[in-house]
Structures are given as structure tokens and as C-alpha cells.
TIGUTOR-299276 format. One record per atom (N, C-alpha, C): residue number from 1; x, y, z; atom name. Coordinates in steps of 0.001 Angstrom, whole numbers, padded with zeros to 6 digits. Atoms other than C-alpha are relative to their C-alpha. Example, Ala and Ser with C-alpha at 12.3 -4.5 7.8 and 13.67 -1.06 7.14 Angstrom:
2
rec num=1; east=000890; north=-001190; up=000000; atome=N .
rec num=1; east=012300; north=-004500; up=007800; atome=CA .
rec num=1; east=000900; north=001200; up=000000; atome=C .
rec num=2; east=-000820; north=-001190; up=-000060; atome=N .
rec num=2; east=013670; north=-001060; up=007140; atome=CA .
rec num=2; east=-000770; north=001090; up=000730; atome=C .
//
This chain:
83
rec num=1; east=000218; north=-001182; up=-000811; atome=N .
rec num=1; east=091276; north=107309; up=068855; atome=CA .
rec num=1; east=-000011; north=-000384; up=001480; atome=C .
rec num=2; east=000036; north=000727; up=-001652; atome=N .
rec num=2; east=091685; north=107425; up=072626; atome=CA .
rec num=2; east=-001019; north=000383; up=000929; atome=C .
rec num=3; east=001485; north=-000062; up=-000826; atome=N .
rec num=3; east=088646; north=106984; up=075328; atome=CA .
rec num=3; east=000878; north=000708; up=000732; atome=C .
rec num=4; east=-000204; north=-001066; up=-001194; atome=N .
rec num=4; east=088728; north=109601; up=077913; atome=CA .
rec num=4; east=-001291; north=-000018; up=000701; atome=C .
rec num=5; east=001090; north=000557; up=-001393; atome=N .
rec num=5; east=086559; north=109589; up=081355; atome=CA .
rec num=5; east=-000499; north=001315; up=000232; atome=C .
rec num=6; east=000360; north=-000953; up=-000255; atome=N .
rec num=6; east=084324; north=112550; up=081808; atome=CA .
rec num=6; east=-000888; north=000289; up=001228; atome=C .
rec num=7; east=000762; north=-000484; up=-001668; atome=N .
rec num=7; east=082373; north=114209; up=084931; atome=CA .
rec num=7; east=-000767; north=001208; up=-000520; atome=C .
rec num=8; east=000624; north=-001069; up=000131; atome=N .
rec num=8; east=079188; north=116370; up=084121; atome=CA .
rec num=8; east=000030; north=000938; up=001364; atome=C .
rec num=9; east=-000030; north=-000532; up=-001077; atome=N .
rec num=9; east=079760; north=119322; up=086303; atome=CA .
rec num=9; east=-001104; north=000432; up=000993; atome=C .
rec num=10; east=001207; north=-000203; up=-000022; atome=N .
rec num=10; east=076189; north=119478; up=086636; atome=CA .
rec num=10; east=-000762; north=-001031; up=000885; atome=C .
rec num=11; east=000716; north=001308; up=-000821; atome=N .
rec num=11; east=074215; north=116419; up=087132; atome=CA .
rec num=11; east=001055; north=-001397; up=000615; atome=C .
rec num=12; east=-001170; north=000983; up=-000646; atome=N .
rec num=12; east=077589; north=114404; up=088068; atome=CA .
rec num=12; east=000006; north=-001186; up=-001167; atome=C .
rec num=13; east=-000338; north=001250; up=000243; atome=N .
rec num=13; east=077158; north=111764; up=085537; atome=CA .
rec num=13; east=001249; north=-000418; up=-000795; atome=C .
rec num=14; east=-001540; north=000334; up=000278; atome=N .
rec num=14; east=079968; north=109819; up=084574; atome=CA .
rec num=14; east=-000112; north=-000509; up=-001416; atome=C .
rec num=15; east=000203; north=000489; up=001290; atome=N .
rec num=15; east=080856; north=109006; up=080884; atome=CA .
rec num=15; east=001356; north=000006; up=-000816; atome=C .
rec num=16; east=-001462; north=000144; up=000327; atome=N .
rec num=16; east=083725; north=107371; up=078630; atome=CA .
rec num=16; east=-000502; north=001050; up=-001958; atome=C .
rec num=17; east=000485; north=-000571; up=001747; atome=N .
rec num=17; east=083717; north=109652; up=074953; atome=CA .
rec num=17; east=001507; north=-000518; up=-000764; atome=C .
rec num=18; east=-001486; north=-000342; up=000867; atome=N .
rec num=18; east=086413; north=108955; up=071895; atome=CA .
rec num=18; east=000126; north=001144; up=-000621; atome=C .
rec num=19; east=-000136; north=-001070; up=000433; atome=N .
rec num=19; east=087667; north=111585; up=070340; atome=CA .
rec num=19; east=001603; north=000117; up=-000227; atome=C .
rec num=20; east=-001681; north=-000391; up=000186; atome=N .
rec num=20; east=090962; north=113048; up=069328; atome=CA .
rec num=20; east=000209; north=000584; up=000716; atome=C .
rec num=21; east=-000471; north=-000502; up=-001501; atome=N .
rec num=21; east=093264; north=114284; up=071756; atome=CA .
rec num=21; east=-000079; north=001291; up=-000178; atome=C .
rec num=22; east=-000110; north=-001038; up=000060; atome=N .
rec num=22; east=093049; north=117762; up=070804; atome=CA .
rec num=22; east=-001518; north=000794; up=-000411; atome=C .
rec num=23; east=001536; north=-000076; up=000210; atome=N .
rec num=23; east=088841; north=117788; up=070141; atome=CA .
rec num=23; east=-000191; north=000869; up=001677; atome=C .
rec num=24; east=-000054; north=-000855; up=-001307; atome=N .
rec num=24; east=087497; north=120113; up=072931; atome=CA .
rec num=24; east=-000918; north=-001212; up=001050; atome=C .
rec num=25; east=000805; north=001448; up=-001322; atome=N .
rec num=25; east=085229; north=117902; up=075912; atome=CA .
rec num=25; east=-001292; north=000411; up=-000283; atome=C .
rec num=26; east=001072; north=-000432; up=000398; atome=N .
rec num=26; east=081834; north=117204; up=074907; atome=CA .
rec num=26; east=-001228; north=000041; up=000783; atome=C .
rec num=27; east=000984; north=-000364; up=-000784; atome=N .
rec num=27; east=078448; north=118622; up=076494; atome=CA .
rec num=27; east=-000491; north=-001698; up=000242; atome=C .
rec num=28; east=000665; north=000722; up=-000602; atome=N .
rec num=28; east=076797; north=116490; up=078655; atome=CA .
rec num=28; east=-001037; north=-000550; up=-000698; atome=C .
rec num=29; east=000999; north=000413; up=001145; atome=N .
rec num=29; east=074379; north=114171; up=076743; atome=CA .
rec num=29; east=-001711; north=-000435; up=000620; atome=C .
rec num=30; east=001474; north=000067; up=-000933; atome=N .
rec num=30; east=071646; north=113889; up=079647; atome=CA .
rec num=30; east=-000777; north=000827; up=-000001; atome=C .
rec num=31; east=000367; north=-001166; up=-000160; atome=N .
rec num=31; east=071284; north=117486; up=080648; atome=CA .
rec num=31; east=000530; north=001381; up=-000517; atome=C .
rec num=32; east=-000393; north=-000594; up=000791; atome=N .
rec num=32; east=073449; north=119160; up=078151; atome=CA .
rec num=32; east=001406; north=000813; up=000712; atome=C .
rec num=33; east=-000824; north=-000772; up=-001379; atome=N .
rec num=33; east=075918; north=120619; up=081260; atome=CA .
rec num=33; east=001709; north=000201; up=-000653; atome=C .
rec num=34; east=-000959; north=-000366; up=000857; atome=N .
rec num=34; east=079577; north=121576; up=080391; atome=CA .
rec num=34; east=000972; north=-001351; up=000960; atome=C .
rec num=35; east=-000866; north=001328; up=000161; atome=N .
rec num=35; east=081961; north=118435; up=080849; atome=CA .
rec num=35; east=001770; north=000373; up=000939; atome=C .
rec num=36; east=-001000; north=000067; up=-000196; atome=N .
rec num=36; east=085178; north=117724; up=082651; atome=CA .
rec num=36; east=000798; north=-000843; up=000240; atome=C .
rec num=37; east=-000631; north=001327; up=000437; atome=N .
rec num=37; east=087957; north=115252; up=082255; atome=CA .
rec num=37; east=000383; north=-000700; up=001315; atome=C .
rec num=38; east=-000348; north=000711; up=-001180; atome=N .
rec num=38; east=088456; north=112676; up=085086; atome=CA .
rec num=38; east=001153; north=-001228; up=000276; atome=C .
rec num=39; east=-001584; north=001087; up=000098; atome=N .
rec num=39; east=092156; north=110853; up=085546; atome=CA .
rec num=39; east=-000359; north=-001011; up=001218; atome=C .
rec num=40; east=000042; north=001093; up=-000861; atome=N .
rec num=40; east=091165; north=107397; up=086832; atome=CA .
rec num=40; east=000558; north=-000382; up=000546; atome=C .
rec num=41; east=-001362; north=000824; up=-000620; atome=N .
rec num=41; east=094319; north=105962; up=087327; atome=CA .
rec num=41; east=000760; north=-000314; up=-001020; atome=C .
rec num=42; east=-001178; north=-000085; up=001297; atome=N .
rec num=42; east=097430; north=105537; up=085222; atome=CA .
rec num=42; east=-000244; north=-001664; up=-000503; atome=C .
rec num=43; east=000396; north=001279; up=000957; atome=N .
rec num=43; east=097401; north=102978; up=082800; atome=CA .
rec num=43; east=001063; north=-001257; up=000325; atome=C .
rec num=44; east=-000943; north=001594; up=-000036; atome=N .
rec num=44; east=098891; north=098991; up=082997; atome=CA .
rec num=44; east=000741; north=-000184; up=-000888; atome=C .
rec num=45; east=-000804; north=000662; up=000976; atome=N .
rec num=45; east=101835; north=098312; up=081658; atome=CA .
rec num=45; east=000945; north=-001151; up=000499; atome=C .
rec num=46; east=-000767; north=001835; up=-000177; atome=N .
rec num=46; east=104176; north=095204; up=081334; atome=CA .
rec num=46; east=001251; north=000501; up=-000422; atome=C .
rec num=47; east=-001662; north=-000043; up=000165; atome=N .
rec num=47; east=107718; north=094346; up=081000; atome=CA .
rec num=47; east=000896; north=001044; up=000064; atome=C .
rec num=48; east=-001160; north=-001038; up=-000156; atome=N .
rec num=48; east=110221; north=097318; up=080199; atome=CA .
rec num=48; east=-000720; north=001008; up=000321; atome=C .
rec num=49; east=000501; north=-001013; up=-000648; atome=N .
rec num=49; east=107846; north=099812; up=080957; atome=CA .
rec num=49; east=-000416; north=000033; up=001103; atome=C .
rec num=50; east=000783; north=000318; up=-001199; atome=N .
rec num=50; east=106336; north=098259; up=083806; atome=CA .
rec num=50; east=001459; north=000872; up=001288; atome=C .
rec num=51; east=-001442; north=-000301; up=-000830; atome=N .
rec num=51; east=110086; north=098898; up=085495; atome=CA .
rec num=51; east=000348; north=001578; up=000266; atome=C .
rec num=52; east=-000260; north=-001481; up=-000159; atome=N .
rec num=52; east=110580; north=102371; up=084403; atome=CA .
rec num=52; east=-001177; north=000841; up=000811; atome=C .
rec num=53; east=000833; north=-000228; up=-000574; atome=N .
rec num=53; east=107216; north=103056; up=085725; atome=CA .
rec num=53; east=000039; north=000375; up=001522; atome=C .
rec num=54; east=-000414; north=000165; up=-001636; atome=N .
rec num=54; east=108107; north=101706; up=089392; atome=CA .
rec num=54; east=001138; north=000740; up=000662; atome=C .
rec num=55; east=-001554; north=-000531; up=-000542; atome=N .
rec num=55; east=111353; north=103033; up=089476; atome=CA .
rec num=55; east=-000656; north=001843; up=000177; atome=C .
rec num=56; east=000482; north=-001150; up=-000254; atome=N .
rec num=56; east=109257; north=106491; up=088532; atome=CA .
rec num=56; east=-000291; north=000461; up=001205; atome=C .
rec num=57; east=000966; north=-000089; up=-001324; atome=N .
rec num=57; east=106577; north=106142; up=091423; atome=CA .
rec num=57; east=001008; north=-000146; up=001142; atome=C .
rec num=58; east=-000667; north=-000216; up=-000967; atome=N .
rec num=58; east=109178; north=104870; up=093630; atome=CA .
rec num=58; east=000842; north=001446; up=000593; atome=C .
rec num=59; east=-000795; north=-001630; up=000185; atome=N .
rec num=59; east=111283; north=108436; up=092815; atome=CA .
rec num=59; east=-000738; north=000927; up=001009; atome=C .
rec num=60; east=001187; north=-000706; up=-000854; atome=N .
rec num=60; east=108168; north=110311; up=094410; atome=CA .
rec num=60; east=-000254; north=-000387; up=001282; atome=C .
rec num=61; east=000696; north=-000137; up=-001445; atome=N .
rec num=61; east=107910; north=108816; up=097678; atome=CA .
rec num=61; east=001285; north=000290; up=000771; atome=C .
rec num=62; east=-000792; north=-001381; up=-001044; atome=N .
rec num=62; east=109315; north=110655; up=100455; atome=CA .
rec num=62; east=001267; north=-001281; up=000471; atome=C .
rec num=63; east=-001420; north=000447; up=-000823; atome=N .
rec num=63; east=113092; north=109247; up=101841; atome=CA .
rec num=63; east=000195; north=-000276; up=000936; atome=C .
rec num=64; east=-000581; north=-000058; up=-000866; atome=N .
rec num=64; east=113854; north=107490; up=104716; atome=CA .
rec num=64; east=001394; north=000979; up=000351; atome=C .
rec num=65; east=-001434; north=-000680; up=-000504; atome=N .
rec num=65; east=116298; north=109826; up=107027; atome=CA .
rec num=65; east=001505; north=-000981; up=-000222; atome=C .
rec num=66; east=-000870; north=000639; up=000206; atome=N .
rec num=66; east=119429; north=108522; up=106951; atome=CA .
rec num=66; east=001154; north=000366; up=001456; atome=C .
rec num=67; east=-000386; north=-000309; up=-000962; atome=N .
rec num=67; east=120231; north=108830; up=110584; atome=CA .
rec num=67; east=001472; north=-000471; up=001019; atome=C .
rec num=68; east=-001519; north=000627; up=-000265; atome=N .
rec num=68; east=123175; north=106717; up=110878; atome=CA .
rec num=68; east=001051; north=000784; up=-000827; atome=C .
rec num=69; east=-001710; north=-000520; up=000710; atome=N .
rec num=69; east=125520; north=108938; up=109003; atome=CA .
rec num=69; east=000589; north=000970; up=000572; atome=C .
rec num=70; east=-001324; north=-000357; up=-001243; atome=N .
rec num=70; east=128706; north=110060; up=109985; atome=CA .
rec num=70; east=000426; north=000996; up=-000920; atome=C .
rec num=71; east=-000646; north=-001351; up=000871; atome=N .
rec num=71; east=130126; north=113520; up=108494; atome=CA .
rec num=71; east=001869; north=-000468; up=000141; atome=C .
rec num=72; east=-001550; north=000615; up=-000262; atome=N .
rec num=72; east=134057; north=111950; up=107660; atome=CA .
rec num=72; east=000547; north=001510; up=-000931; atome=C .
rec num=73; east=-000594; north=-000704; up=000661; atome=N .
rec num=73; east=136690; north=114098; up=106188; atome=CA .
rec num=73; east=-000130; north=-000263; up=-001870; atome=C .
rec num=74; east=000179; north=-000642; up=001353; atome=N .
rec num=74; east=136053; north=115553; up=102472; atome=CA .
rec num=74; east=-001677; north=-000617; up=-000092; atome=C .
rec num=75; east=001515; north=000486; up=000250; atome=N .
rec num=75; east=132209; north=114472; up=103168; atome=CA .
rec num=75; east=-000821; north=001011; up=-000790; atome=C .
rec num=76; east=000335; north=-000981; up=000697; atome=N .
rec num=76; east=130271; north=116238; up=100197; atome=CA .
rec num=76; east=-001802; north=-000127; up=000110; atome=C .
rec num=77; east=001522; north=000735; up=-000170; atome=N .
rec num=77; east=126384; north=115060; up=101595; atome=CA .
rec num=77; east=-000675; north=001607; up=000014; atome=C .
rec num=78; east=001119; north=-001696; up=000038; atome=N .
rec num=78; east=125555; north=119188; up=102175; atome=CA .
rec num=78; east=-000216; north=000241; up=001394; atome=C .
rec num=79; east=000344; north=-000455; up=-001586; atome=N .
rec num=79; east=124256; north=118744; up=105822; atome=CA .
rec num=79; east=001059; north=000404; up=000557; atome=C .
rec num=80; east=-000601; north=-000914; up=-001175; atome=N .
rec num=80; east=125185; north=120494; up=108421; atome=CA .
rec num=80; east=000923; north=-001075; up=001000; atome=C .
rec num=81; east=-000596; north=001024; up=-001226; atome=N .
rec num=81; east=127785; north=118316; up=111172; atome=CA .
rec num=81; east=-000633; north=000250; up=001127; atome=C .
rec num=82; east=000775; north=-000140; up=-001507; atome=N .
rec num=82; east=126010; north=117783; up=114291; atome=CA .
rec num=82; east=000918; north=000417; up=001250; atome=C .
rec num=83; east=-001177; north=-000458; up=-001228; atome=N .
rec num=83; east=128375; north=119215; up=117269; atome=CA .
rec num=83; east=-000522; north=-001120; up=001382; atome=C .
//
């Protein structure tokens, strides 16, 4: 079964529960408070996934401009030609 990271919305405390992935999130076991799930950080992986991973995250960050380019004949880039 897989641990999941919880956050009483209540008294704040923090707590790992197992459970099945489709079990609902369980009351707070201090002050009884109603529960919510907390995404630590994505999980470690190695070798072939490790790659697809990076290549993911890399996907998401924002694009250097590409300020050296030249609009040539049949150029299909979309922008606009600078006059």
C-alpha cells in the first residue's frame, strides 16, 4: 500500500498514513480535525526514468528568446518579420 503525507487543517500536525489509493483521508488522530493531502516532492528515480523525468522538468521551464534569428525565404517559425 502507498504512504501518503497529510496536514491537519486544524491543529497543523503533520502525518504519513497507508492506505489504498482510493480510501478517503483519515481524521486527524490528535484532535480528530478533517485531513488534507500534502505533495512533498516528486519521487527519486534512477536510470531510464531518471532521463525521461529531466527531459519532462526541463519541457516546463520557460525558453530562452531566440534573438538571433533571421526570417529567410519559405521561413515557417510563425513570428512576425521585424521591418
Amino acid at each position: 500500500m502507498p504512504t501518503y503525507d497529510y496536514l491537519c487543517t486544524q491543529c497543523k500536525l503533520r502525518f504519513e498514513a497507508r492506505h489504498a489509493i482510493n480510501a478517503p483521508s483519515p481524521d486527524c488522530s490528535v484532535c480528530g480535525g478533517t485531513t488534507e493531502k500534502v505533495i512533498l516532492s516528486a519521487p527519486a528515480t534512477h536510470g531510464h526514468m531518471a532521463r525521461g523525468r529531466d527531459l519532462a522538468m526541463r519541457s516546463l521551464q520557460p525558453k530562452p528568446e531566440q534573438e538571433q534569428h533571421t526570417h529567410g525565404p519559405g521561413c515557417g517559425c510563425g513570428r512576425r518579420q521585424h521591418s
